[in-house]
N, C-alpha and C positions, 0 to 999 in steps of 0.2 A: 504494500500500500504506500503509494507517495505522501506527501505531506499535504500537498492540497487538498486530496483526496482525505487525508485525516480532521483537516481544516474545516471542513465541508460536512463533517459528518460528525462533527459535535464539536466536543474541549480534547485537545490531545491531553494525554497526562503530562508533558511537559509546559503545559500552558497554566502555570498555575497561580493567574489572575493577580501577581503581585512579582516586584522586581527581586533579583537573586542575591540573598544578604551577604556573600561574597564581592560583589558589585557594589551594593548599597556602603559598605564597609571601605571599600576604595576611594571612591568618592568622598565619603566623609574623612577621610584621612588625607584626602586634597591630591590625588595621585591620579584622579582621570581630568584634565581640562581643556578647554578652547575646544577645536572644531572635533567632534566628534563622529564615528562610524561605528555605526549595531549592525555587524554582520550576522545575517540569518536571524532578524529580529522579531521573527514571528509576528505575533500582534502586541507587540509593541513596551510589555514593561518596562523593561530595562532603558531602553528610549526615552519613555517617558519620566521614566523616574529622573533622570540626567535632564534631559530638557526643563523640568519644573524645578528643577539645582540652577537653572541659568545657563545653562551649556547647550551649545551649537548644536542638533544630532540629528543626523538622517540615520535610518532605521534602514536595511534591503532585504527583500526576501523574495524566494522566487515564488514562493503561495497566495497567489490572488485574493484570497478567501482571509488571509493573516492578515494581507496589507490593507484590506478594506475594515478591518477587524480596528487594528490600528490607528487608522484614519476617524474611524465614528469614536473611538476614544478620548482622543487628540483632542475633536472638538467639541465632545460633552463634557472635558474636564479644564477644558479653555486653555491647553499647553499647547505650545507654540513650536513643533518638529515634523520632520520630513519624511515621508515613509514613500518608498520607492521599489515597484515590483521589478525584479532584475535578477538576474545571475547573481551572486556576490561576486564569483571568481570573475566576472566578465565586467561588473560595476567598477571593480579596483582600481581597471587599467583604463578610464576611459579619463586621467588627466585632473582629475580632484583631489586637493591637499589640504591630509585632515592630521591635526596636531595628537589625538590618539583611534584606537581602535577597539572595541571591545564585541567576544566571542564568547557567547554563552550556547552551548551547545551543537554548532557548527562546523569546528575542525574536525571531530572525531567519526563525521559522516562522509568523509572527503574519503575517495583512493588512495594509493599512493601517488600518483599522478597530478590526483587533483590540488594534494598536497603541497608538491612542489609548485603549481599553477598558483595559489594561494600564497606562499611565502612570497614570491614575484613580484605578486600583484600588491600584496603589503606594502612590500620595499618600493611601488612605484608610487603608491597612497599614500603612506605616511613618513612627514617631513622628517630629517634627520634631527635625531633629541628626539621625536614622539614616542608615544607610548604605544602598545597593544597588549590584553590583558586578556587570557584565553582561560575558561573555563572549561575542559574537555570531560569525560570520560575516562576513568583512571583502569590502567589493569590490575589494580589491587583490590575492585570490585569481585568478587569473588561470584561463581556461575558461570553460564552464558547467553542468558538472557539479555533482549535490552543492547544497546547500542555497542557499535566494532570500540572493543578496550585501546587504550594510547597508555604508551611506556614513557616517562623521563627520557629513558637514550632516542624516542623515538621526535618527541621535541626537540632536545638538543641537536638532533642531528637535521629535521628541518630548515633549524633555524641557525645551522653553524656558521653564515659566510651573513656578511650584512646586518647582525643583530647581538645586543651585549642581553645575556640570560641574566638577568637583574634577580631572578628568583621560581622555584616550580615550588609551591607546598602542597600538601595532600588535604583538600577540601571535603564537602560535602553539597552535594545537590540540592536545594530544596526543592520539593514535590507536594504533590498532593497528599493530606492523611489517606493510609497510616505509614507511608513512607519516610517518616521527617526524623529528627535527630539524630540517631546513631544508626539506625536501620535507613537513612537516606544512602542514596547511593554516592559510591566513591567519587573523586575527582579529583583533577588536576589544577591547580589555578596558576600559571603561567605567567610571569610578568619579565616583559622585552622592551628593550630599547633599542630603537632605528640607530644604525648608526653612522657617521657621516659613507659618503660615497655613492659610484656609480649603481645603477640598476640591473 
């Protein structure tokens, strides 16, 4: 089942109608600023939460159904951001510079291909000194249920040429009950700095 397709056919279990306290957590510690990017931003938390902070954000997602989701939020809670139906891998490179990036739930559905396509396209989006702050899927999640797992060495080594690993900690997902505190699911929370240089 695609995303739209899940979009369309109710509340995905990742949509869980409030931004991810990982996120929220950054921000208030002053670490996400100026022009902002929510890749894969569904319908919209995390977006919104940062826009109603005072910060610049367009929101991208390829789910028509998210971004229209998004949109009626926007303007029922009178916040002021951009939500934009698009590829992410394809929105990256089309020549807009954004001072950081933030990834909740995104990276960990990508190839390995699409991977590299992704790192790229970062390095061509976000200005040198920006931020990107990636929320993944940890394989310390234990099963096999539920979303392709990402290793530490498997970040690092995306992110080896063009980027300083400022930090990876082991997180926790918020979700819907009864999924939440210790029984939420594993994660990565990833914090990188662009660093100067060509593309």
């Amino acid at each position: 089942m695609g995303f739209e397709t899940a979009y369309r056919n109710g509340e995905p279990p990742w949509d869980i109608g409030r931004p991810q306290p990982a996120l929220v957590r950054l921000e208030e510690e002053g670490a996400i600023e100026g022009r902002v990017i929510d890749l894969g931003c569904g319908t919209g938390e995390n977006a919104l939460y940062l826009a109603a902070r005072g910060l610049d954000v367009s929101g991208v997602d390829g789910a028509p159904t998210a971004i229209a989701r998004a949109r009626e939020k926007a303007s029922r809670r009178r916040i002021r951001a951009t939500f934009v139906v698009a590829n992410a891998l394809e929105f990256l490179i089309i020549g807009r510079v954004f001072d950081a990036a933030i990834d909740s739930g995104f990276f960990h559905t990508l190839s390995d291909g699409d991977r590299v396509r992704y790192e790229h396209g970062l390095r061509t989006a976000i200005r040198p000194g920006g931020r990107c702050f990636m929320l993944c899927f940890s394989d310390l999640q234990p099963g096999v249920e539920g979303p392709r797992r990402v290793s530490q060495a498997e970040i690092r080594g995306t992110f080896a040429a063009g980027w300083r690993i400022d930090s990876i900690v082991d997180e926790r997902f918020a979700t819907k009950d009864p999924y939440s505190g210790p029984r939420a699911p594993r994660a990565w929370l990833a914090s990188l700095t662009r660093l100067p240089g060509g593309v």
